[in-house]
NUVEX-948446 format. One record per residue (C-alpha): residue number from 1; residue in one letter; chain; x, y, z. Coordinates in pm, 1 decimal, always signed. Layout:
REM NUVEX-948446
PT;n;res;chain;c1;c2;c3
PT;NUM;a;A;X;Y;Z $
...
***
This chain:
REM NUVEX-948446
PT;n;res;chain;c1;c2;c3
PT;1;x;A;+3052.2;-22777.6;+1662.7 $
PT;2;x;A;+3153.1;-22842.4;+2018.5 $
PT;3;x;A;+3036.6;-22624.8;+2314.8 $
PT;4;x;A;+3210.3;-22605.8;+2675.4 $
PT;5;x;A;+3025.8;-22490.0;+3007.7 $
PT;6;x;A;+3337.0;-22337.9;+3207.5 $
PT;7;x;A;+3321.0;-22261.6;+3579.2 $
PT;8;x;A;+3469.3;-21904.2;+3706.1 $
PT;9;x;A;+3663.8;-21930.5;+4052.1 $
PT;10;x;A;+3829.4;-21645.8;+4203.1 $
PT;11;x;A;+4159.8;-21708.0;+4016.9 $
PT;12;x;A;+4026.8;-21762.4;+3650.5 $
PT;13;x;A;+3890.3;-22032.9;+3499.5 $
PT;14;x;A;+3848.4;-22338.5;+3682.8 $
PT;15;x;A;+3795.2;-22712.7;+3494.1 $
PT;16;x;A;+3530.9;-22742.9;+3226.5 $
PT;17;x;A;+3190.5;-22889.3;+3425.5 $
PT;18;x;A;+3032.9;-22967.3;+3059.2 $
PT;19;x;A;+3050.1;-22992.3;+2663.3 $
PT;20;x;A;+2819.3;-23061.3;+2437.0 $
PT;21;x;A;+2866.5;-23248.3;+2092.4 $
PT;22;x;A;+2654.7;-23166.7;+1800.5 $
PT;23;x;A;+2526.8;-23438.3;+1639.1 $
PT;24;x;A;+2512.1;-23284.4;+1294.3 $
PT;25;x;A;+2798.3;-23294.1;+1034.1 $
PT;26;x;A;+2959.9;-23438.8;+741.0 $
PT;27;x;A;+3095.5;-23741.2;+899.6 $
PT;28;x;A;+2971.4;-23877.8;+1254.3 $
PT;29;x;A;+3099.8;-23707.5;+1518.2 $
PT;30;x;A;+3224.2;-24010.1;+1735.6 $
PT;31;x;A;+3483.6;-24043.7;+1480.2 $
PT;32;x;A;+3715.4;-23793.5;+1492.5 $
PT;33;x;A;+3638.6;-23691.4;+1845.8 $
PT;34;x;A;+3909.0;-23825.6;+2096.0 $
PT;35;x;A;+3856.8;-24175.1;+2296.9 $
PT;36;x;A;+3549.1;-24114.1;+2535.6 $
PT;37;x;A;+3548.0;-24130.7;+2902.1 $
PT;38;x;A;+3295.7;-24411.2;+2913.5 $
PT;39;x;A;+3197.6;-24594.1;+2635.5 $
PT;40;x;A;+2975.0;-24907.9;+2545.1 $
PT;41;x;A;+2978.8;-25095.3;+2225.0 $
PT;42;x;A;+2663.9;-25340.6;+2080.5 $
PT;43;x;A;+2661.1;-25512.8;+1785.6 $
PT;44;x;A;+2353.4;-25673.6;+1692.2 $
PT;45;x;A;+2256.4;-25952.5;+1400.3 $
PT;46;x;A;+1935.4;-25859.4;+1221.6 $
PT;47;x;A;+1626.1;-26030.1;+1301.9 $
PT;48;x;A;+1516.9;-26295.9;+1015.1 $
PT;49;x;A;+1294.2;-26135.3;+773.5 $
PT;50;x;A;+1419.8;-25817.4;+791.3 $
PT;51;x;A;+1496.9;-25618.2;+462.7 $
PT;52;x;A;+1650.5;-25270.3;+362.9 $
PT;53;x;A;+1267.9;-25096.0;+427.0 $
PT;54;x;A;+1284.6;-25234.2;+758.4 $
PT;55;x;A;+1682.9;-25163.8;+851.9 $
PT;56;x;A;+1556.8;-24809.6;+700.5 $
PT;57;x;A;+1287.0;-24770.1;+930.5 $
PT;58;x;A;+1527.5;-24857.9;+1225.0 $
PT;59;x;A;+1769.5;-24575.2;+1132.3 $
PT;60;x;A;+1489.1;-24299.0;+1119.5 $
PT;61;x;A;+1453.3;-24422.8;+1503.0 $
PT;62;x;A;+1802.4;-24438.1;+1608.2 $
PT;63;x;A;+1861.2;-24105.1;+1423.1 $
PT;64;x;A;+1570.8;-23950.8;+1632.5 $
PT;65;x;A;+1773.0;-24075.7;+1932.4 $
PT;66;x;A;+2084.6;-23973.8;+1864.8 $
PT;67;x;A;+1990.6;-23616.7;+1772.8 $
PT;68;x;A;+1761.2;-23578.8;+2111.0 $
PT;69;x;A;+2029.2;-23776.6;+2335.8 $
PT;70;x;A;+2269.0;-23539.4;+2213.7 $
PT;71;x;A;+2099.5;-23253.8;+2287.0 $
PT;72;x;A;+2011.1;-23332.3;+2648.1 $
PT;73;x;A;+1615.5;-23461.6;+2572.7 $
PT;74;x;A;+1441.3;-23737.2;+2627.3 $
PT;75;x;A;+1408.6;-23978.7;+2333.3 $
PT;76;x;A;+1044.2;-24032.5;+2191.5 $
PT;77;x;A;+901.5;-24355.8;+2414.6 $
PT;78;x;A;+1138.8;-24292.4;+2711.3 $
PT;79;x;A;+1058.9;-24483.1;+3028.2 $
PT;80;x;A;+1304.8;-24300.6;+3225.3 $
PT;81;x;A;+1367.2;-23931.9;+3137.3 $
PT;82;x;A;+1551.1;-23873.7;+3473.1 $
PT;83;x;A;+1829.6;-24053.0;+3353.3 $
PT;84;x;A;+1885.4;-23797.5;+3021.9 $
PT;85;x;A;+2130.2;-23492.7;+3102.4 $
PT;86;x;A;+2336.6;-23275.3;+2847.7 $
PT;87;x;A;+2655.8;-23141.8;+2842.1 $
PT;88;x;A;+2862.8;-23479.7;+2870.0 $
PT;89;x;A;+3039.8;-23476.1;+2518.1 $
PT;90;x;A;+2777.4;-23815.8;+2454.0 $
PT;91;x;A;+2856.4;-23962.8;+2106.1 $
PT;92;x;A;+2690.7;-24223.7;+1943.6 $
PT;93;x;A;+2791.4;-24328.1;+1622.6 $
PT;94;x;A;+2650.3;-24619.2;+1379.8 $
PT;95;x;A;+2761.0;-24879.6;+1159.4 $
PT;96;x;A;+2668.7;-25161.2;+893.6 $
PT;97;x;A;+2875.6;-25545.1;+909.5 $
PT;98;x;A;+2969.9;-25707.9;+566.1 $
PT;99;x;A;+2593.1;-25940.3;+544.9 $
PT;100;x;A;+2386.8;-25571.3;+573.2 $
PT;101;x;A;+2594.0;-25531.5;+223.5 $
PT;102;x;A;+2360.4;-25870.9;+115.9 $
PT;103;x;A;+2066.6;-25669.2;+197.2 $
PT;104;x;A;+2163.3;-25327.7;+18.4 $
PT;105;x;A;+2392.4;-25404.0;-204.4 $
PT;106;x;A;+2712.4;-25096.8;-257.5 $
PT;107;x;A;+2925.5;-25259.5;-46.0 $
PT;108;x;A;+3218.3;-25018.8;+67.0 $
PT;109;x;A;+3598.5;-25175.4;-83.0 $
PT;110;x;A;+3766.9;-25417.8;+103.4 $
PT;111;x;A;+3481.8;-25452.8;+386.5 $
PT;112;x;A;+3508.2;-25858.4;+459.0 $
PT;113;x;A;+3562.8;-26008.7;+795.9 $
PT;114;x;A;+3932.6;-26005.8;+885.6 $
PT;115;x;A;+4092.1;-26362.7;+849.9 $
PT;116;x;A;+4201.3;-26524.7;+1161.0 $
PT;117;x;A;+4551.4;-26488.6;+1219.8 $
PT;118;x;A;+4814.3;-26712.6;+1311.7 $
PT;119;x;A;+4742.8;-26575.0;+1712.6 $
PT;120;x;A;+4417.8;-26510.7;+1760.8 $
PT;121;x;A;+4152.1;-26706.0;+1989.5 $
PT;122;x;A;+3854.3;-26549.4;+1860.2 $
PT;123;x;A;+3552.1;-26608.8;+2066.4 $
PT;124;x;A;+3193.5;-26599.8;+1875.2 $
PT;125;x;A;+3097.5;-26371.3;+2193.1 $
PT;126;x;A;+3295.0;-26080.8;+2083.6 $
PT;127;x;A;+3326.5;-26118.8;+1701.6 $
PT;128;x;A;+3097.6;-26013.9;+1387.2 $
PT;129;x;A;+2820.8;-25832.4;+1418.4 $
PT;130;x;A;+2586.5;-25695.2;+1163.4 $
PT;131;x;A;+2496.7;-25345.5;+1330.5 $
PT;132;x;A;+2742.4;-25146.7;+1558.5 $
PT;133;x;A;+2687.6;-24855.9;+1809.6 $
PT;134;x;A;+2895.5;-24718.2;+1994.9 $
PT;135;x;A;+2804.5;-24472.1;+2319.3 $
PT;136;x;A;+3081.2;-24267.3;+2451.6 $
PT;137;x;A;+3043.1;-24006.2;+2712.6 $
PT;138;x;A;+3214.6;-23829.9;+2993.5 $
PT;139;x;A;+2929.1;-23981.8;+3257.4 $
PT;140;x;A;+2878.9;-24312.0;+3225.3 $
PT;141;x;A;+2496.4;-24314.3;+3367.2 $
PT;142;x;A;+2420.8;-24155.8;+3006.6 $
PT;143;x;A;+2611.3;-24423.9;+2804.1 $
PT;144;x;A;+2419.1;-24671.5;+2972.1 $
PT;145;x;A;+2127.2;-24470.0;+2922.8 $
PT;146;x;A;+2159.2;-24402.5;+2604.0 $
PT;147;x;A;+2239.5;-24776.1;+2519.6 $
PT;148;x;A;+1955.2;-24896.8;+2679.4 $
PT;149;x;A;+1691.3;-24613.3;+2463.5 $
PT;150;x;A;+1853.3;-24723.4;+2103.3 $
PT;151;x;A;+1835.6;-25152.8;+2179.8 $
PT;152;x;A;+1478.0;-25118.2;+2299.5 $
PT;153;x;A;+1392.6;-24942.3;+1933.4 $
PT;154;x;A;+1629.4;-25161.8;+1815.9 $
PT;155;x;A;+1415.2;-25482.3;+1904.7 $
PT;156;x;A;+1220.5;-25530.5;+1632.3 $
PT;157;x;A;+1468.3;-25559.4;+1392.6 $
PT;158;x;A;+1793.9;-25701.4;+1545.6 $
PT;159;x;A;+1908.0;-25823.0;+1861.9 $
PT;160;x;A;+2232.3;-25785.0;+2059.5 $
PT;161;x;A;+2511.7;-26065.1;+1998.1 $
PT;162;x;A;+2769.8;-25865.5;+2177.7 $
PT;163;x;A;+2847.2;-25571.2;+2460.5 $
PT;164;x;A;+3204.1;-25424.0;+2555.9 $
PT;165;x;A;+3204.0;-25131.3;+2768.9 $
PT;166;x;A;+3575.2;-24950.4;+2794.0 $
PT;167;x;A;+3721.7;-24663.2;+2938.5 $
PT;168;x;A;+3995.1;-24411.9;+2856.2 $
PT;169;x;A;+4180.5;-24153.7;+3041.3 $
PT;170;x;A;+4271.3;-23884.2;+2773.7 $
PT;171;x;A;+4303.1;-23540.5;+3012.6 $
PT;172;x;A;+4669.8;-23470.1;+3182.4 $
PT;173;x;A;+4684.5;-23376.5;+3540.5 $
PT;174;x;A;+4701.6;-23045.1;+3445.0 $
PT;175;x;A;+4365.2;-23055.9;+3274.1 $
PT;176;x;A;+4495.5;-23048.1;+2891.8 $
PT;177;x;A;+4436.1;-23348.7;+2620.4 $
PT;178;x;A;+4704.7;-23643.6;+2652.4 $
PT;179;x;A;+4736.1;-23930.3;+2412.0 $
PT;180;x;A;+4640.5;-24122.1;+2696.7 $
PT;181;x;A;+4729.9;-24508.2;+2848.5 $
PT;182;x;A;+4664.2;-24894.2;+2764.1 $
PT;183;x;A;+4701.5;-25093.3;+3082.8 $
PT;184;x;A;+5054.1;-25179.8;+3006.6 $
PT;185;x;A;+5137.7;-24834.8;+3094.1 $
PT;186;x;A;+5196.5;-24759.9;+2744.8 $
PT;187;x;A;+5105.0;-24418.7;+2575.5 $
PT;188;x;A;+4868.8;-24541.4;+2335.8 $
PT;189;x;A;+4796.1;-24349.3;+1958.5 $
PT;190;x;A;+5153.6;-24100.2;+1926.8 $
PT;191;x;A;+5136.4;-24187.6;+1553.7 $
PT;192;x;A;+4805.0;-24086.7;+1462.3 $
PT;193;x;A;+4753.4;-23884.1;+1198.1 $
PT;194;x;A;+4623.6;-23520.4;+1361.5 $
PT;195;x;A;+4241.0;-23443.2;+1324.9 $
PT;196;x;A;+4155.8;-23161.9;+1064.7 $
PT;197;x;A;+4472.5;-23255.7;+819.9 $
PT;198;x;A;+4485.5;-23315.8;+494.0 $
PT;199;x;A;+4691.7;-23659.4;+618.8 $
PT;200;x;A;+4397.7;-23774.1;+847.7 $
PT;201;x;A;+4142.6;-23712.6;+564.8 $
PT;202;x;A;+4328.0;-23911.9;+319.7 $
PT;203;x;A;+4370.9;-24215.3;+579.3 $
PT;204;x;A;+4022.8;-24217.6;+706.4 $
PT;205;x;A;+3734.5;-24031.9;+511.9 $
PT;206;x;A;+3629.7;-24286.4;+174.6 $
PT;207;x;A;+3676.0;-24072.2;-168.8 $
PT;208;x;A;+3596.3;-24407.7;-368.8 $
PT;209;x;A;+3328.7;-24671.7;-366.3 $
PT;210;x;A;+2969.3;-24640.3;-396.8 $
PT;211;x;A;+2802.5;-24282.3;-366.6 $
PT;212;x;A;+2655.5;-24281.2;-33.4 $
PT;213;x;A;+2991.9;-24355.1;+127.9 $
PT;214;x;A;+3158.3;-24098.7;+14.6 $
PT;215;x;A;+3266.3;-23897.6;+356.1 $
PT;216;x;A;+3190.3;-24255.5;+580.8 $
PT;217;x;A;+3510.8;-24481.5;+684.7 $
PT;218;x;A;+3575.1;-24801.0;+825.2 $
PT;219;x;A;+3616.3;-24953.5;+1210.1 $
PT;220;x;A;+3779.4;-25239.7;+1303.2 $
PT;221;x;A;+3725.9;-25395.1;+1626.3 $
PT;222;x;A;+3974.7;-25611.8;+1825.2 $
PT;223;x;A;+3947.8;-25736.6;+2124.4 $
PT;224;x;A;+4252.4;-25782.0;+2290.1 $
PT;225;x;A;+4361.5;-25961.9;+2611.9 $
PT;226;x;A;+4624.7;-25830.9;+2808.0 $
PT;227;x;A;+4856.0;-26080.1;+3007.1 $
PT;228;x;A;+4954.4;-25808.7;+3315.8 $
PT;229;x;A;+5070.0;-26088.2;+3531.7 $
PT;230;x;A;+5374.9;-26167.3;+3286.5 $
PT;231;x;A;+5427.7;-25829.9;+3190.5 $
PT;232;x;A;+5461.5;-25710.8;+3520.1 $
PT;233;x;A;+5756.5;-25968.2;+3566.3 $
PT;234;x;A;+5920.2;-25794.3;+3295.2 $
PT;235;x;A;+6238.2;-25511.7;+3364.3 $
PT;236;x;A;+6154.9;-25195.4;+3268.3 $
PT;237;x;A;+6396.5;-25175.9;+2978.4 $
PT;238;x;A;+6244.5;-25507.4;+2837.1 $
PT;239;x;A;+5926.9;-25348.6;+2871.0 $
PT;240;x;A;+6020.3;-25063.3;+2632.7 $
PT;241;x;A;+6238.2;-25267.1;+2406.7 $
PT;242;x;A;+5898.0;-25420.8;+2306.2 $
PT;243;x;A;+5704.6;-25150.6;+2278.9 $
PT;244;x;A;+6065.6;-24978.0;+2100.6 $
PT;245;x;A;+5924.0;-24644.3;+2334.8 $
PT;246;x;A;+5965.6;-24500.9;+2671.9 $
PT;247;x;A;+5694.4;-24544.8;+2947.1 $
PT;248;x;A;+5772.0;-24260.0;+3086.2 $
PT;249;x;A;+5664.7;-24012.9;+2803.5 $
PT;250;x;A;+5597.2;-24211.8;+2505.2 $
PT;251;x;A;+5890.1;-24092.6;+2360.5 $
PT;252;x;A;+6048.8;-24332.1;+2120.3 $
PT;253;x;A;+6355.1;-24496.1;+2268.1 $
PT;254;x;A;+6525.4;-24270.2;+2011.6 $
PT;255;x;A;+6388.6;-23946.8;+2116.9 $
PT;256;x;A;+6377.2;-23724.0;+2443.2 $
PT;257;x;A;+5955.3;-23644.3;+2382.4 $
PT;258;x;A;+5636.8;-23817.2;+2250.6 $
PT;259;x;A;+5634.1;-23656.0;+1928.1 $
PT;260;x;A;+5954.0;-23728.9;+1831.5 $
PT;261;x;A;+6026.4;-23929.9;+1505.1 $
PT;262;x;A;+6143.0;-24285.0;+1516.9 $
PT;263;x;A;+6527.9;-24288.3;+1422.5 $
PT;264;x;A;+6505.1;-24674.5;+1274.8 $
PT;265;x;A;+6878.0;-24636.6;+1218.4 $
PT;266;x;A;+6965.5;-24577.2;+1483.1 $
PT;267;x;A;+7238.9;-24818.2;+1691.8 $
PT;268;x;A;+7368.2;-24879.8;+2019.5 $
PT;269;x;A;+7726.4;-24975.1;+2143.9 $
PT;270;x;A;+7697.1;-25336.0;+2062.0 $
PT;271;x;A;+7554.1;-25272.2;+1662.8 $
PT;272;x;A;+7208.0;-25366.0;+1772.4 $
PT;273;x;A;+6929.3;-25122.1;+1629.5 $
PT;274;x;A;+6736.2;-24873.2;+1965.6 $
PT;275;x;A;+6460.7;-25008.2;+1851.2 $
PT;276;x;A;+6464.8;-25337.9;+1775.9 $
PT;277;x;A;+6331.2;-25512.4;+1509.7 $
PT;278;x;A;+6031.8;-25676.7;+1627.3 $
PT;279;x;A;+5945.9;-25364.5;+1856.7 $
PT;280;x;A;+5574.5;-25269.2;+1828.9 $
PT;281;x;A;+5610.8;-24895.9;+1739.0 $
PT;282;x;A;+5883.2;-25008.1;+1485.3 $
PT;283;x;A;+5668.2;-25239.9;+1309.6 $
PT;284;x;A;+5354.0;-25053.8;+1327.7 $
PT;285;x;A;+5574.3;-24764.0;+1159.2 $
PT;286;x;A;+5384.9;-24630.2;+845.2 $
PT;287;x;A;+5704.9;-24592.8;+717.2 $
PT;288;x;A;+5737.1;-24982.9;+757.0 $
PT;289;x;A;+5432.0;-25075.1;+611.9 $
PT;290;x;A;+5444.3;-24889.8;+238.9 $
PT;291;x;A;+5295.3;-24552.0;+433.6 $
PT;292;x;A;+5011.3;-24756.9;+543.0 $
PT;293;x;A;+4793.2;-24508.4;+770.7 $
PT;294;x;A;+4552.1;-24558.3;+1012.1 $
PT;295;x;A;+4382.3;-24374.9;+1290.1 $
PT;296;x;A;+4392.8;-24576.8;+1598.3 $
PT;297;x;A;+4149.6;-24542.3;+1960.0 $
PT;298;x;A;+4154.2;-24762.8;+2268.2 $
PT;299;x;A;+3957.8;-24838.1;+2519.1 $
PT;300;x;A;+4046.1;-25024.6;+2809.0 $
PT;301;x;A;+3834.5;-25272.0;+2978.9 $
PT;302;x;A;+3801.4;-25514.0;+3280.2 $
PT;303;x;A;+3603.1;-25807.4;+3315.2 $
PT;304;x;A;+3527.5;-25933.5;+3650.0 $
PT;305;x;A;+3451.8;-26344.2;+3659.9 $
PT;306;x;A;+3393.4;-26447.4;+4049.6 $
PT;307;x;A;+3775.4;-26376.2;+4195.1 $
PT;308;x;A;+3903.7;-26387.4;+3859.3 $
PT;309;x;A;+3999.1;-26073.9;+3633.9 $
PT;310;x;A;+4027.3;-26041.6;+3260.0 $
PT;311;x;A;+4202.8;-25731.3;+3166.7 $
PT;312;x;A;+4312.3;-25596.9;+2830.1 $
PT;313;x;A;+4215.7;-25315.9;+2515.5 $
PT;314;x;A;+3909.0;-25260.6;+2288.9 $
PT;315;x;A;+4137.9;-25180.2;+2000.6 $
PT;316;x;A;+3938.6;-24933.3;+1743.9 $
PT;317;x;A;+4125.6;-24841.6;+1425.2 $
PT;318;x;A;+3956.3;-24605.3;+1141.3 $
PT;319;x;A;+4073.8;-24652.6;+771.5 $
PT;320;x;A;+3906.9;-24555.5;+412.7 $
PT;321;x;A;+3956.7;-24944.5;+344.9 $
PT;322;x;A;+4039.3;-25251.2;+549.7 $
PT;323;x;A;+4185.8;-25458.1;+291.6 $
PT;324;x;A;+4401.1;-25208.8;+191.4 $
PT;325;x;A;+4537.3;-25063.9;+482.5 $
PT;326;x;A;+4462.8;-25207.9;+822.2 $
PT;327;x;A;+4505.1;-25596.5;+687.5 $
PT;328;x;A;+4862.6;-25557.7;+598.7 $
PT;329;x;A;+4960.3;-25384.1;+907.7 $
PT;330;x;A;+4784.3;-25703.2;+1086.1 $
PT;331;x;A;+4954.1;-25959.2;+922.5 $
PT;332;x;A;+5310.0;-25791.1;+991.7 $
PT;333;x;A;+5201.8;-25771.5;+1361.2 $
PT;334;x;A;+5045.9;-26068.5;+1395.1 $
PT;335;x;A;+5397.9;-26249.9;+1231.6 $
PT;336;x;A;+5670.6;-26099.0;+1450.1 $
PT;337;x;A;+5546.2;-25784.9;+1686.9 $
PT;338;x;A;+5702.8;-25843.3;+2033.3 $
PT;339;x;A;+5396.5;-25733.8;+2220.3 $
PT;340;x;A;+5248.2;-26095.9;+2118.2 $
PT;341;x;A;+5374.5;-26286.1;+2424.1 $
PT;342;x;A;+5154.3;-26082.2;+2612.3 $
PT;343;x;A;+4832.7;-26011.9;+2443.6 $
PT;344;x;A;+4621.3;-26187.2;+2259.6 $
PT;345;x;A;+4353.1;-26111.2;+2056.8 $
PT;346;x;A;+3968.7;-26253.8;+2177.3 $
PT;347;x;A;+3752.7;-26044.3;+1939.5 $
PT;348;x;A;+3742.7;-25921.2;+1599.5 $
PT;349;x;A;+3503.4;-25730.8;+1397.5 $
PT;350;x;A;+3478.8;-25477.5;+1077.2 $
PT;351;x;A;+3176.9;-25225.1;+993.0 $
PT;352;x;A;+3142.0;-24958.6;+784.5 $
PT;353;x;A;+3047.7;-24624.4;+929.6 $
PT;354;x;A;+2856.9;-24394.1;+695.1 $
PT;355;x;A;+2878.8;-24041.3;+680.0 $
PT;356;x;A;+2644.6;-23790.4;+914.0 $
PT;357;x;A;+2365.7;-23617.9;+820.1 $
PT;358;x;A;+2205.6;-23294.9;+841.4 $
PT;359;x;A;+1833.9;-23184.8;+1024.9 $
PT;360;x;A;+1571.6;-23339.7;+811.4 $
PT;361;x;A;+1724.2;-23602.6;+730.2 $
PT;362;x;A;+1863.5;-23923.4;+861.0 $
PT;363;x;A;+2155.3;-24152.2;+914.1 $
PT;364;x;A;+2229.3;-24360.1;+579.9 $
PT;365;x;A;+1937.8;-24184.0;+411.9 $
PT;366;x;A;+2147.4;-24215.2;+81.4 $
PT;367;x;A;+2179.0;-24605.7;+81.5 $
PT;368;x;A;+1844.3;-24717.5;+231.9 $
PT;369;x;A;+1633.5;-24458.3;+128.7 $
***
């Protein structure tokens, strides 16, 4: 259920001021919801000693948290109060790394660590992790917040192995939901399967593995580095003949808007295909990958170093099972996708989400009870 504070001017309804999220529901509500504002991401490695009691124990806390962060309260044991407001669409939602599955047992299909492809540079200080949360918001003094209040009852039991805060831009000058933009310029998530449809439910929501992941889904996270430098050398057509789209609108280079199909056929004076063959949206085409699906988010980030700035996308994708979905679509990327000269991927990670839960009871109740 989502709620909207609206302010009245003279003329009719002016910008919403603030929205609340309920943090109740069949799946967690991060999920579906559209890429936050703000957002920070910790994964954690459990502490030594710790066993499925204990990792219980930790998600009665963080589902206290979550529930009264939500809402606009203080969490129990918060040692600044100030700090909590409501009505900024906050989010938080949970999940479990392969090694928890050592602990529990019912591991979820196809959750391993991805392999390292042929490209990446994976850096220990963004991959693995065996706890995830992730804080999105529209204010970002309540992600941090809220970050802050679930590591300290975190402590006990895990520690923090790595942090990536992001941002995304998903409103239109006119006020209305866009797709939104990487820092290429791009229009980032056209071929997502829409929220509420039978097509989105099929690609994310599990309907097989063990019982208490029945209504959860997966999340990979990639870290990926974004070479602007070069890419601003490029021409504007070369630009979209690697993304096989228009900057402008997102519109494949087929197509006059952003919603338009692909026409793969498609040809051009000289014989050569629109969009080429090693195009991104061409290649990331479900119709390319055996109707592979999967719901895609991004986040952009920027990391300051002294003068120097690291810029690039905290790639999110959602599937019912990373082996079976999301790892073939890497691999075909990862071989030929044109977008490779310029990014390059620094971080990679896989958890399994479970599904929400309901007042009186908590967050992967059904696995660790």
């Amino acid at each position: 259920m989502v709620g909207g504070v609206v302010a009245l001017g003279k003329d009719g309804p002016a910008e919403a001021v603030g929205r609340g999220i309920e943090p109740y529901g069949v799946h967690q509500p991060g999920i579906a919801a559209a890429s936050p504002r703000h957002a920070e991401l910790v994964a954690f490695n459990l502490r030594h000693g710790v066993d499925k009691a204990a990792l219980g124990r930790l998600m009665r806390l963080w589902t206290g948290d979550i529930v009264a962060l939500a809402n606009g309260r203080a969490a129990p044991g918060d040692t600044a109060p100030e700090l909590v407001i409501g009505n900024v669409a906050l989010t938080t939602t949970v999940g479990f790394g392969p090694r928890v599955f050592e602990l529990t047992g019912e591991k979820p299909p196809g959750l391993d660590d991805l392999p390292v492809m042929k490209r990446d540079r994976l850096a220990p200080a963004w991959s693995g992790g065996d706890l995830l949360i992730m804080v999105g918001a529209d204010d970002p003094v309540s992600v941090v917040h809220a970050v802050r209040r679930l590591v300290a009852d975190a402590k006990p039991f895990a520690t923090p192995t790595w942090r990536q805060t992001g941002f995304w831009n998903g409103t239109g000058s006119d006020g209305q939901p866009v797709t939104g933009r990487n820092l290429f310029g791009q229009v980032d998530g056209t071929g997502n399967p829409a929220v509420g449809t039978p097509e989105f439910d099929a690609t994310v929501w599990s309907s097989d593995g063990p019982d208490w992941f029945r209504g959860g889904t997966t999340l990979v996270v990639r870290r990926i580095r974004l070479n602007l430098d070069t890419w601003d050398e490029l021409t504007r057509s070369e630009q979209e003949r690697a993304i096989g789209r228009k900057l402008s609108t997102g519109a494949p280079l087929t197509g006059a808007a952003e919603h338009d199909e692909l026409d793969l056929e498609a040809r051009d004076a000289d014989g050569r295909p629109v969009i080429a063959e090693n195009a991104h949206a061409r290649l990331s085409h479900h119709s390319e990958n055996d109707g592979r699906r999967i719901f895609r988010k991004g986040l952009n980030y920027v990391q300051d170093t002294g003068p120097a700035r690291e810029s690039g996308l905290i790639f999110l994708s959602h599937q019912a099972d990373v082996a079976a979905q999301f790892l073939p679509l890497l691999a075909r990327l990862d071989a030929a996708d044109a977008l490779n000269e310029w990014t390059t991927s620094i971080g990679s990670a896989v958890f399994a989400l479970p599904p929400g839960f309901q007042p009186g009871t908590w967050l992967a109740q059904n696995l660790l009870a």
